[in-house]
MILO-357522 format. One record per residue (C-alpha): x, y negated, z negated; residue in one letter; residue number from 0. Coordinates in steps of 0.25 Angstrom, whole numbers, plus 5000, padded with zeros to 4 digits. Layout:
<mitors>
+------+------+------+------+-----+
:   px :   py :   pz : type : seq :
+------+------+------+------+-----+
:    X :    Y :    Z :    A : NUM :
...
+------+------+------+------+-----+
</mitors>
This chain:
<mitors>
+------+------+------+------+-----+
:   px :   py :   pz : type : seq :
+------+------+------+------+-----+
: 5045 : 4921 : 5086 :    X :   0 :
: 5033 : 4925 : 5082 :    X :   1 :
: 5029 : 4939 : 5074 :    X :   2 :
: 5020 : 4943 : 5086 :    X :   3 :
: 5031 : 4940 : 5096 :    X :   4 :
: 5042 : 4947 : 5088 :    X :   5 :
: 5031 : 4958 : 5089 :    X :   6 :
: 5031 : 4956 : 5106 :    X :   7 :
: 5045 : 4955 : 5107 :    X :   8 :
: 5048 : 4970 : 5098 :    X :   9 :
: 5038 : 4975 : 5107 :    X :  10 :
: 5046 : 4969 : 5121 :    X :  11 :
: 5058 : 4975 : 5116 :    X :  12 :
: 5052 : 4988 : 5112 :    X :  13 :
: 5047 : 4989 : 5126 :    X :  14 :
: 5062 : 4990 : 5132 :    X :  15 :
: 5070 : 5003 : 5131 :    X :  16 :
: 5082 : 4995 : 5127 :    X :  17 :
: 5075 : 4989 : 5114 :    X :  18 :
: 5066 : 5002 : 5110 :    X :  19 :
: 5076 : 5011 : 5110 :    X :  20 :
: 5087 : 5003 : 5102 :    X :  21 :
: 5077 : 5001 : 5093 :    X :  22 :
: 5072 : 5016 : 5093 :    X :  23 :
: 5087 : 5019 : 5089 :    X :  24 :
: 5088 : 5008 : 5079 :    X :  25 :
: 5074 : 5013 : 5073 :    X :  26 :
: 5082 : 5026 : 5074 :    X :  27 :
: 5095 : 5022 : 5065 :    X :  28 :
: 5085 : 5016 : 5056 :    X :  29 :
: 5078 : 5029 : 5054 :    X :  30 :
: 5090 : 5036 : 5052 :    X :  31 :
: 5095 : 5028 : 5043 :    X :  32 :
: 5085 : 5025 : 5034 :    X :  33 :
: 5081 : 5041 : 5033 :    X :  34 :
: 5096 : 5043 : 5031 :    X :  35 :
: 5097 : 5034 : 5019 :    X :  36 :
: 5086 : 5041 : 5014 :    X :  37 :
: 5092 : 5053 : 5015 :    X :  38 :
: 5103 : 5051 : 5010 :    X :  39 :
: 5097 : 5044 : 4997 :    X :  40 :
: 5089 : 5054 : 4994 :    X :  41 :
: 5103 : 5065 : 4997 :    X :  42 :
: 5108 : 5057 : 4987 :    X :  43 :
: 5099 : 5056 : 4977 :    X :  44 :
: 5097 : 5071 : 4977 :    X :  45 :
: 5109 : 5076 : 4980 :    X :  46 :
: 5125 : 5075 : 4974 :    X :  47 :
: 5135 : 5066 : 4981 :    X :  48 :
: 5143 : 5079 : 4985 :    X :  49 :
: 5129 : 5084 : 4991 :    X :  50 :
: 5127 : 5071 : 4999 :    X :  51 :
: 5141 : 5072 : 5003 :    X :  52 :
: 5141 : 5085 : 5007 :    X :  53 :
: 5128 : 5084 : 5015 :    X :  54 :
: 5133 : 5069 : 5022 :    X :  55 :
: 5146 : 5076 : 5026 :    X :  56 :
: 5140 : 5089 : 5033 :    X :  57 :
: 5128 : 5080 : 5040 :    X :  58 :
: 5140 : 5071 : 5045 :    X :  59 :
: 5148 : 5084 : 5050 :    X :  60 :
: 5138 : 5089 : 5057 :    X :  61 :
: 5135 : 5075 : 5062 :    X :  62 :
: 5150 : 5077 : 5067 :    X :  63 :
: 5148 : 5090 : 5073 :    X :  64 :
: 5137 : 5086 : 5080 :    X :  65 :
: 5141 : 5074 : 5086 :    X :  66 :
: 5153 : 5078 : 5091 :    X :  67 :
: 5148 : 5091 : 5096 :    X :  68 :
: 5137 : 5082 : 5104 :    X :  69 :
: 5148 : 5075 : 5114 :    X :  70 :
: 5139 : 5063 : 5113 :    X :  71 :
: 5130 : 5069 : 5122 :    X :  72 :
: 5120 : 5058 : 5114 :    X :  73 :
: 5128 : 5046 : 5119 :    X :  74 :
: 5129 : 5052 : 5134 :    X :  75 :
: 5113 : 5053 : 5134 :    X :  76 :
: 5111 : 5040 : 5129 :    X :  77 :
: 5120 : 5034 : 5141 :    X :  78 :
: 5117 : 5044 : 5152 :    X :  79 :
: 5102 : 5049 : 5148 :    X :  80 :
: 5094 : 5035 : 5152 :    X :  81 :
: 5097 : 5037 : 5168 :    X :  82 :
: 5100 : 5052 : 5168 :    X :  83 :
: 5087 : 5055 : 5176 :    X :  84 :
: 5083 : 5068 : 5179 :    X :  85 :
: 5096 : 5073 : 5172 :    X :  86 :
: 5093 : 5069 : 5160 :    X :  87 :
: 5087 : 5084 : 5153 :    X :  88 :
: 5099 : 5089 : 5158 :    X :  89 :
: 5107 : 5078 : 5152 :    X :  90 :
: 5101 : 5081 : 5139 :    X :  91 :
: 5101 : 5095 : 5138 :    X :  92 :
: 5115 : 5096 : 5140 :    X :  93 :
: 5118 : 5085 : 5129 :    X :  94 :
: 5109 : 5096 : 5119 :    X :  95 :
: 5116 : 5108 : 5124 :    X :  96 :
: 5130 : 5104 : 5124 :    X :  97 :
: 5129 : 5096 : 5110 :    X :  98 :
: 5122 : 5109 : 5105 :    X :  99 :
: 5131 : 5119 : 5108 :    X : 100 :
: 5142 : 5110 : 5104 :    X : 101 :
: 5135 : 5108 : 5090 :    X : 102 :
: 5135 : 5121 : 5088 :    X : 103 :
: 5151 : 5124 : 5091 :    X : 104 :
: 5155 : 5112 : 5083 :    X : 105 :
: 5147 : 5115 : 5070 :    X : 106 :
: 5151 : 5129 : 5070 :    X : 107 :
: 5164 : 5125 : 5071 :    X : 108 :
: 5163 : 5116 : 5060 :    X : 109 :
: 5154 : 5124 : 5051 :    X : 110 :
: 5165 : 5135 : 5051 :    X : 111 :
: 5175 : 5126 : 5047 :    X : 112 :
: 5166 : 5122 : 5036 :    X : 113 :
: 5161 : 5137 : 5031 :    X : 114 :
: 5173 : 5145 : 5031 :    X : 115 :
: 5187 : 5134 : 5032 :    X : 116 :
: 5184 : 5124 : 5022 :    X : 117 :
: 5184 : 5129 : 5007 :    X : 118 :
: 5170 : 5129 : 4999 :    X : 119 :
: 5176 : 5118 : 4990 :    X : 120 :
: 5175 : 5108 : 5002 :    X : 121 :
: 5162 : 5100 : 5005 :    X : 122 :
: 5160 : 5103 : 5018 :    X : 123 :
: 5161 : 5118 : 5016 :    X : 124 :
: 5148 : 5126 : 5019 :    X : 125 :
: 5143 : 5139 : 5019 :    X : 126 :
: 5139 : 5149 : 5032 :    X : 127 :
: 5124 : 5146 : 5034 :    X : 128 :
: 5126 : 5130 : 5033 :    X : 129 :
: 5137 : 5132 : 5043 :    X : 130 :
: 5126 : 5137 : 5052 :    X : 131 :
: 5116 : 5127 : 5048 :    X : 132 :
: 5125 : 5117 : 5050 :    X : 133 :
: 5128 : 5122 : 5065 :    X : 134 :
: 5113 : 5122 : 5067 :    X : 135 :
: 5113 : 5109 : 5061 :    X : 136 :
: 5123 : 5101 : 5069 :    X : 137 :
: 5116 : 5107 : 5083 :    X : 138 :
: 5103 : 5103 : 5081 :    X : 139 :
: 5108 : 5089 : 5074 :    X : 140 :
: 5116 : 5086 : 5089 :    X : 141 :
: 5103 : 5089 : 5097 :    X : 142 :
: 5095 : 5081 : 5087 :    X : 143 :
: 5104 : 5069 : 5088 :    X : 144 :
: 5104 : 5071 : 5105 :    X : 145 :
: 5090 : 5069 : 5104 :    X : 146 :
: 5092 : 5054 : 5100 :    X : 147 :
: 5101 : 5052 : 5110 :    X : 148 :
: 5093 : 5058 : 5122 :    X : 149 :
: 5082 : 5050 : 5117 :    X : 150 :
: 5089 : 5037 : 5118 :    X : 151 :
: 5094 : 5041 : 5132 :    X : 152 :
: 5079 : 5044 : 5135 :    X : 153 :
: 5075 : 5030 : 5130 :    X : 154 :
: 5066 : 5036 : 5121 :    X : 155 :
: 5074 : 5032 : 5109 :    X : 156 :
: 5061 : 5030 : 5101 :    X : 157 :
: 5061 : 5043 : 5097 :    X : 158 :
: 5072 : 5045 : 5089 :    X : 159 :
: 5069 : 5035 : 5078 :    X : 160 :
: 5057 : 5044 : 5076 :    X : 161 :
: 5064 : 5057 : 5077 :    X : 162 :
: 5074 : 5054 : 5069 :    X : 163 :
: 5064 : 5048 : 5057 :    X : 164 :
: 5058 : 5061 : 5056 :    X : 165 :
: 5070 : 5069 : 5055 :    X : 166 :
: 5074 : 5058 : 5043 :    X : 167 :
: 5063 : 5059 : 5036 :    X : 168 :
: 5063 : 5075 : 5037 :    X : 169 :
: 5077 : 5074 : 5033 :    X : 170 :
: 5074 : 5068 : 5021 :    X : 171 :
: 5063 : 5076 : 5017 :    X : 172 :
: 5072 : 5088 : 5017 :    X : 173 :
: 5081 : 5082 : 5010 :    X : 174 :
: 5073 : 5080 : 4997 :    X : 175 :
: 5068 : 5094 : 4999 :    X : 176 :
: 5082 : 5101 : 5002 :    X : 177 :
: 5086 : 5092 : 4987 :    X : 178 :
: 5075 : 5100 : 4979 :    X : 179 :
: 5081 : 5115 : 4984 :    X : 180 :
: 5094 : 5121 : 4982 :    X : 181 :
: 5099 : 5119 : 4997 :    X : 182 :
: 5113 : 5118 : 4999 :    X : 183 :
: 5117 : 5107 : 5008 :    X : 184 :
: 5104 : 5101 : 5008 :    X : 185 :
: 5107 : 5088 : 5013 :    X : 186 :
: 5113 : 5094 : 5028 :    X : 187 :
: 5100 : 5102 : 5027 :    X : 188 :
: 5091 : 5092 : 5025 :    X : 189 :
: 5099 : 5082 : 5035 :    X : 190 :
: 5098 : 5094 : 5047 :    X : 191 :
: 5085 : 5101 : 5043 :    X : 192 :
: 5077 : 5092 : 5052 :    X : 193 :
: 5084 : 5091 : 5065 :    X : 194 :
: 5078 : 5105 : 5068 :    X : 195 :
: 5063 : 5102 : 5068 :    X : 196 :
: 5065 : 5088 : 5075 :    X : 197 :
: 5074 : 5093 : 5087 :    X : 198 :
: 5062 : 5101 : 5094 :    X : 199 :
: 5053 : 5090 : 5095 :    X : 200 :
: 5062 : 5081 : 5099 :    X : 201 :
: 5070 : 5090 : 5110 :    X : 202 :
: 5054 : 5093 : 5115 :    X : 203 :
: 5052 : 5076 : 5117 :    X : 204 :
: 5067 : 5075 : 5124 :    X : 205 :
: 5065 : 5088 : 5132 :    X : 206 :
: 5049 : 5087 : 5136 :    X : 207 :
: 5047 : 5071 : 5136 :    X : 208 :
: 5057 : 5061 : 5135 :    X : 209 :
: 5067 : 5069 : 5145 :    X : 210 :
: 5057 : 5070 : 5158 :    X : 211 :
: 5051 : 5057 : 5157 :    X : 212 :
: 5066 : 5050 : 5157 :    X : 213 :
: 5071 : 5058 : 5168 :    X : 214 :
: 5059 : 5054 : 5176 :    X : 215 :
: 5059 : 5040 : 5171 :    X : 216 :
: 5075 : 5040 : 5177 :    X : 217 :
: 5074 : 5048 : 5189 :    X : 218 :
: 5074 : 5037 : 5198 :    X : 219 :
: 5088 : 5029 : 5193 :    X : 220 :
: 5094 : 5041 : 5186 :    X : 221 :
: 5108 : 5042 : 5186 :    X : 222 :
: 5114 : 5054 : 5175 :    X : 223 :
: 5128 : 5054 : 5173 :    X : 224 :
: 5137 : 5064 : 5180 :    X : 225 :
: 5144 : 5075 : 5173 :    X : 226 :
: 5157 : 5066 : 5174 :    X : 227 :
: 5150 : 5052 : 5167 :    X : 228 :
: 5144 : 5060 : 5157 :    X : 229 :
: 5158 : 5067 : 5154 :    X : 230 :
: 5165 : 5057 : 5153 :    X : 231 :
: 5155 : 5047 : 5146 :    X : 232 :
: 5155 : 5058 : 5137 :    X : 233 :
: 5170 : 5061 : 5134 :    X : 234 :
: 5172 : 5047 : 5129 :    X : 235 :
: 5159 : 5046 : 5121 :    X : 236 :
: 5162 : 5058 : 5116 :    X : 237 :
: 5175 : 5055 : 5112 :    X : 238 :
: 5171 : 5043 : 5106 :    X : 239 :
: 5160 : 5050 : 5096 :    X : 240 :
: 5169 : 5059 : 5092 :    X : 241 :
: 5177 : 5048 : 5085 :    X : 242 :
: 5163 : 5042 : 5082 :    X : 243 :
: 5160 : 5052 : 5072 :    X : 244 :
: 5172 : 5054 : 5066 :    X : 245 :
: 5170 : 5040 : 5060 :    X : 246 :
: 5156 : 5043 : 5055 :    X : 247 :
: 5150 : 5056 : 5055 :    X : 248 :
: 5164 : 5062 : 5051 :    X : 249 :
: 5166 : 5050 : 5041 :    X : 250 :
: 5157 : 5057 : 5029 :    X : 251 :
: 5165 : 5070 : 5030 :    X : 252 :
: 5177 : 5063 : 5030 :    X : 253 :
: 5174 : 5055 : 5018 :    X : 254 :
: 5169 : 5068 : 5010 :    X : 255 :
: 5182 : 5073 : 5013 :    X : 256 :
: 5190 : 5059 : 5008 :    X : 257 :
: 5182 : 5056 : 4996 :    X : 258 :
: 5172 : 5066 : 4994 :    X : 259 :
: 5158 : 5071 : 4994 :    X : 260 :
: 5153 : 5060 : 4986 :    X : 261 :
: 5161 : 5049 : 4993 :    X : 262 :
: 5154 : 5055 : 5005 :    X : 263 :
: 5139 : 5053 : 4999 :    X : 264 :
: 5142 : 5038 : 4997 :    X : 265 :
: 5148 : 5036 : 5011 :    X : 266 :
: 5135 : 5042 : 5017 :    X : 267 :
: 5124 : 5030 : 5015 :    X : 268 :
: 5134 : 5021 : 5020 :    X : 269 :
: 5139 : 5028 : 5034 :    X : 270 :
: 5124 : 5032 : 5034 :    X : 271 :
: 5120 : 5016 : 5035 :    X : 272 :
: 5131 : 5013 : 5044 :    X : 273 :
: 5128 : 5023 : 5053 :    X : 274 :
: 5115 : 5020 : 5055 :    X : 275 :
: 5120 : 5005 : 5058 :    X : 276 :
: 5128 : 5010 : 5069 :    X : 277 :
: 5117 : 5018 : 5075 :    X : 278 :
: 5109 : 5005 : 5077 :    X : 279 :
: 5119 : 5000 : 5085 :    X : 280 :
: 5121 : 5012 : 5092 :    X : 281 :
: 5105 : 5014 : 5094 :    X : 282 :
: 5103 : 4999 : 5100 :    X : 283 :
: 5115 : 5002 : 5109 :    X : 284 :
: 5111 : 5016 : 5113 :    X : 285 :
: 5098 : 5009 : 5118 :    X : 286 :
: 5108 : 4999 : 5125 :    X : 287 :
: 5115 : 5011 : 5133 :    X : 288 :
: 5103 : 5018 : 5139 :    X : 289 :
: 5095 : 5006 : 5144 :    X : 290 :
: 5108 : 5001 : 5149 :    X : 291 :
: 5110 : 5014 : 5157 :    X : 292 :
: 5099 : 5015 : 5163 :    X : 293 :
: 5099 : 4997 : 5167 :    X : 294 :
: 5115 : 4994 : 5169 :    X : 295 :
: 5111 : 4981 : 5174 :    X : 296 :
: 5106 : 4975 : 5160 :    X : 297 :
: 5117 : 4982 : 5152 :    X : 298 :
: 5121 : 4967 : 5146 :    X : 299 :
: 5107 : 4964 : 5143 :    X : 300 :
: 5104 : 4975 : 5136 :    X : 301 :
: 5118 : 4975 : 5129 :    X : 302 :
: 5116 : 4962 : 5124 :    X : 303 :
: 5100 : 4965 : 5118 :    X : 304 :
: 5106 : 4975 : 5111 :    X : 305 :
: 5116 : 4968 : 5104 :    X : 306 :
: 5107 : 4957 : 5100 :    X : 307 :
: 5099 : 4968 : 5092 :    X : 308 :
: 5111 : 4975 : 5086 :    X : 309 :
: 5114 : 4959 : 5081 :    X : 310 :
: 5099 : 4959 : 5076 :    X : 311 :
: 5098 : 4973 : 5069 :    X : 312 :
: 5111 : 4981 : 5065 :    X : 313 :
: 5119 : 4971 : 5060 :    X : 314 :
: 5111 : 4964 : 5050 :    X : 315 :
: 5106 : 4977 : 5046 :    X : 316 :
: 5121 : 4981 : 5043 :    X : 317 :
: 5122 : 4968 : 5037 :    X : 318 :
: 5111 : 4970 : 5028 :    X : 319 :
: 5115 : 4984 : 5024 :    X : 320 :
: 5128 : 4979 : 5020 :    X : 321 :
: 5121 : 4970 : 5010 :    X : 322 :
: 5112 : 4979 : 5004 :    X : 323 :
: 5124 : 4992 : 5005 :    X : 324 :
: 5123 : 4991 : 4988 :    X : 325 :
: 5106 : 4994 : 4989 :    X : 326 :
: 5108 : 5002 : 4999 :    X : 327 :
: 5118 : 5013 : 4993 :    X : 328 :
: 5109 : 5010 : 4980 :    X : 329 :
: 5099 : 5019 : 4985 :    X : 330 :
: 5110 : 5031 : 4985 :    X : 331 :
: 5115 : 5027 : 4972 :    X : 332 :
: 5122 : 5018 : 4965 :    X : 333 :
: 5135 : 5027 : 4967 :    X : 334 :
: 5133 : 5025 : 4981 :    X : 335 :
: 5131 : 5010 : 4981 :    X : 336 :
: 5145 : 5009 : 4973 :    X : 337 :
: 5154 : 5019 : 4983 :    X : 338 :
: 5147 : 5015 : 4996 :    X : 339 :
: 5143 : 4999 : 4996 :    X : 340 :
: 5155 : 4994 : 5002 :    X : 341 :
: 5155 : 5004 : 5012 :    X : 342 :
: 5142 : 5002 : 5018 :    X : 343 :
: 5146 : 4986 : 5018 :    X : 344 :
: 5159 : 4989 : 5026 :    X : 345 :
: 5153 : 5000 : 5036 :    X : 346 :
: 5141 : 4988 : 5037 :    X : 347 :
: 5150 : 4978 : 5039 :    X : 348 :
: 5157 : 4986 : 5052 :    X : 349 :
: 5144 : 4985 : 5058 :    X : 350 :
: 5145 : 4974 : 5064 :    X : 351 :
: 5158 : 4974 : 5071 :    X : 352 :
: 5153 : 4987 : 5075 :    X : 353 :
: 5141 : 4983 : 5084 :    X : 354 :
: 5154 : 4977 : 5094 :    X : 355 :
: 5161 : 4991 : 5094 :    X : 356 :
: 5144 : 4996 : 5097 :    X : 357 :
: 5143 : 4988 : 5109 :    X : 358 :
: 5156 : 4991 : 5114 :    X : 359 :
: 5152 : 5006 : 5115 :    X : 360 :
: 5140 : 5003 : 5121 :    X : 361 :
: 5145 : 4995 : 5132 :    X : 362 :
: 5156 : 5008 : 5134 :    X : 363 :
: 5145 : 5017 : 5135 :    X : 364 :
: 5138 : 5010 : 5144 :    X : 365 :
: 5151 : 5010 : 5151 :    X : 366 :
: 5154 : 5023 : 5153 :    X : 367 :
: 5166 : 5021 : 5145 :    X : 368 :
: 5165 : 5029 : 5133 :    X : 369 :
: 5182 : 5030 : 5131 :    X : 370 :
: 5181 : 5017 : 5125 :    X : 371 :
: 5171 : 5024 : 5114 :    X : 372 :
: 5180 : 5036 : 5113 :    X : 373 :
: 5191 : 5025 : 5110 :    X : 374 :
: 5184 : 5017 : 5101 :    X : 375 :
: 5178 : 5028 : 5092 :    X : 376 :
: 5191 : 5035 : 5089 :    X : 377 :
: 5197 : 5021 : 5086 :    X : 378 :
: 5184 : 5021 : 5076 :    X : 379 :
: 5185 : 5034 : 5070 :    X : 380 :
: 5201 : 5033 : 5069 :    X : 381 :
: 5198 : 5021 : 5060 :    X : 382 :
: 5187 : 5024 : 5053 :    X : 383 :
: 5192 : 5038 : 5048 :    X : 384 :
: 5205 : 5034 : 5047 :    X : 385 :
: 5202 : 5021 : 5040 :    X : 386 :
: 5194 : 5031 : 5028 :    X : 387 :
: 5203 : 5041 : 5028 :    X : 388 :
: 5214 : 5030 : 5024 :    X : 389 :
: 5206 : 5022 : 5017 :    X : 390 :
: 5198 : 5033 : 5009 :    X : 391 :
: 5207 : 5031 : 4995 :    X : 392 :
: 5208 : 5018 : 4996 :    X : 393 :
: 5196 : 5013 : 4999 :    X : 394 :
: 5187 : 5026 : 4996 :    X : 395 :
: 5173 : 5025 : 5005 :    X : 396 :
: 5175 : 5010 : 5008 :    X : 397 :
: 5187 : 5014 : 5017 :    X : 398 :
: 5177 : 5018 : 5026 :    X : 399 :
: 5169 : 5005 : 5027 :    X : 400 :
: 5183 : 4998 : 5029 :    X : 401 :
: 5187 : 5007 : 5040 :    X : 402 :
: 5174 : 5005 : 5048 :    X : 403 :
: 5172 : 4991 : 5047 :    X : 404 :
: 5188 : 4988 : 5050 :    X : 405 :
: 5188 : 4997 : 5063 :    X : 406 :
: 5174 : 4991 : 5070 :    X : 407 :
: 5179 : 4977 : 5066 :    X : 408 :
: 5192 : 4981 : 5074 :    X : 409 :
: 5184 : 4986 : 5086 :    X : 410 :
: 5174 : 4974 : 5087 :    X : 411 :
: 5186 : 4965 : 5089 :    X : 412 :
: 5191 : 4973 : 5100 :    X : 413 :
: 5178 : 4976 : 5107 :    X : 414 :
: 5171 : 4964 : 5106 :    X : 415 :
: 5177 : 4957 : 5117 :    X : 416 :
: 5173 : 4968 : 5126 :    X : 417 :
: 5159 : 4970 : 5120 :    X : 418 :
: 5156 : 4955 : 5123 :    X : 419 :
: 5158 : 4953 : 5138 :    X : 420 :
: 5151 : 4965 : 5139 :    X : 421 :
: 5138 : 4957 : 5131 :    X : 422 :
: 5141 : 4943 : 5137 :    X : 423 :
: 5133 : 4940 : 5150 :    X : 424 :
: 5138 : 4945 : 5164 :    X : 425 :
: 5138 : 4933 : 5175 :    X : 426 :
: 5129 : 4936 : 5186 :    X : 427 :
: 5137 : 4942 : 5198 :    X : 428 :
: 5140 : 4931 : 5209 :    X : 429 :
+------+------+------+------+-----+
</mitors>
């Protein structure tokens, strides 16, 4: 095919919700990560290991805090938002209010465990008023990670690569300045600073714009979820994120508290990049569940698109990641290439089986069965934690990479039977 019709067929794709938005959220992921690399170089190029590892470990906790406090509201918008109507600002507002007050419970909880149980020696210990910035933090960080999902939901996922682009490069900016002053903790500073001047504008578009239009646009074949669907589709979703982020936004803490600060400064580029790769599966298929909310009927169709562009972009980028891991962790320092290689290679390499265990979700969500992600998360979770906490001596970072490669190779011989009937054709009815 010709460059000119390469060009016509971008621009045919680009033109159906299914297609932009997937590749508004892969744009996204590829934003994030490239500002977090960059963030993360220059952190440690200007700051210590036990700096770096500190900061890591009190993004990731409040990463934690903020998740869990959420209730996956984010997942429930993304599947009920599309055809919720006339009840979609209601819908919203109540995924703000409750993740916000939750936020704030959970982190003061937390922060007080922080601040006046653990000792001063310990590395997560902090003082009274970054307690309260961190309470401050974690509240806005829940809205501002809402806003993502409320847009997806909105179809208007193009957006967020742009939101998210400027709050990367401001968060770099101020993380070069915060290096030049005497701040304490200036690598959670620099990392929650700019959530506060991006929320207004964005909350303005949401409220003012994006929200009216979509409930006008599907009025006519509207149908929100009752009280009871949305309960329960988010008991189990819940459940499941739960065990979901005590295999990843729990990990760095974890492994500060196995091996060290500076054992948790060279795990971060590595989780850094595998996270990111997971996001772009989880972007396209995101995309996946809202067009397929609001059109049943071509479910399998888009089902199938979808996974034709996970083949084409995620996992030869994983693949080529893998290859260049040495470069890559270069760039941090060569103490970096030496304790961290291997472990990007094996988190690369789980990737793959990975993208079976992706599609089988979807397809439960879609479903309205979200106790198969409950189950399958905790099995993760138990096996990933378990596998590094056993492993830790042994193996040191690398039992990490084992763990995670050994548990979604597992799960991909157990789901793929299921996930291919699902993709394989449906015989017309008779």
């Amino acid at each position: 095919m010709s460059i000119a019709g390469k060009v016509r067929g971008l621009r045919t794709e680009l033109t159906t919700p299914l297609f932009r938005n997937a590749y508004a959220l892969m744009l996204n992921t590829a934003v994030n990560s490239v500002f977090g690399l960059l963030y993360w170089i220059v952190a440690a190029r200007t700051f210590t290991d036990a700096e770096v590892g500190r900061g890591s470990a009190l993004i990731s906790l409040m990463m934690l805090v903020s998740t869990l406090t959420q209730l996956n509201f984010g997942q429930a918008l993304i599947r009920f938002l599309p055809r919720a109507g006339t009840s979609s600002r209601s819908l919203v507002r109540s995924a703000y209010g409750i993740s916000a007050g939750l936020a704030v419970l959970g982190s003061a909880a937390v922060m007080t465990y922080c601040a006046l149980v653990l000792p001063e020696s310990d590395p997560l210990h902090v003082s009274l008023p970054f307690a309260g910035w961190f309470i401050l933090s974690t509240t806005l960080w829940s809205l501002f990670t809402l806003q993502d999902a409320t847009l997806t939901g909105l179809r208007s996922a193009i957006w967020i690569p742009l939101e998210n682009g400027i709050y990367g490069i401001v968060k770099l900016v101020l993380l070069v300045i915060v290096a030049q002053t005497s701040l304490t903790d200036g690598v959670f500073t620099s990392w929650t600073l700019p959530v506060v001047a991006l929320l207004v504008p964005v909350t303005l578009l949401v409220f003012r714009r994006l929200l009216p239009r979509h409930a006008a646009e599907s009025a006519a074949e509207q149908k929100p979820p009752t009280r009871r669907v949305l309960r329960n589709y988010m008991a189990g979703d819940y459940t499941g994120q739960v065990f979901n982020q005590l295999a990843s936004t729990f990990l760095p803490v974890l492994v500060v508290s196995e091996l060290g600060p500076e054992a948790g400064a060279y795990f971060l580029p590595a989780q850094t990049v595998f996270v990111a790769m997971n996001l772009l599966s989880q972007g396209i298929t995101s995309s996946l569940v809202v067009e397929a909310a609001r059109d049943e009927s071509r479910t399998h169709i888009y089902a199938m698109a979808i996974l034709r562009r996970i083949g084409a972009t995620v996992l030869p980028a994983a693949a080529l990641i893998a290859l260049g891991a040495p470069l890559l962790l270069q760039l941090f320092g060569s103490q970096y290439r030496s304790n961290s290689t291997f472990l990007l290679q094996l988190l690369m390499a789980s990737t793959f089986p990975r993208v079976v265990v992706t599609l089988f979700m979807t397809r439960s969500r879609m479903q309205n069965r979200t106790i198969n992600l409950a189950i399958l998360q905790s099995v993760q979770a138990a096996a990933l934690i378990g596998g590094t906490v056993l492993f830790a001596d042994s193996l040191g970072l690398d039992a990490v990479g084992w763990s995670a490669l050994g548990i979604e190779l597992a799960l991909a011989l157990v789901l793929a039977p299921t996930v291919v009937r699902w993709l394989r054709p449906k015989a017309p009815a008779a």
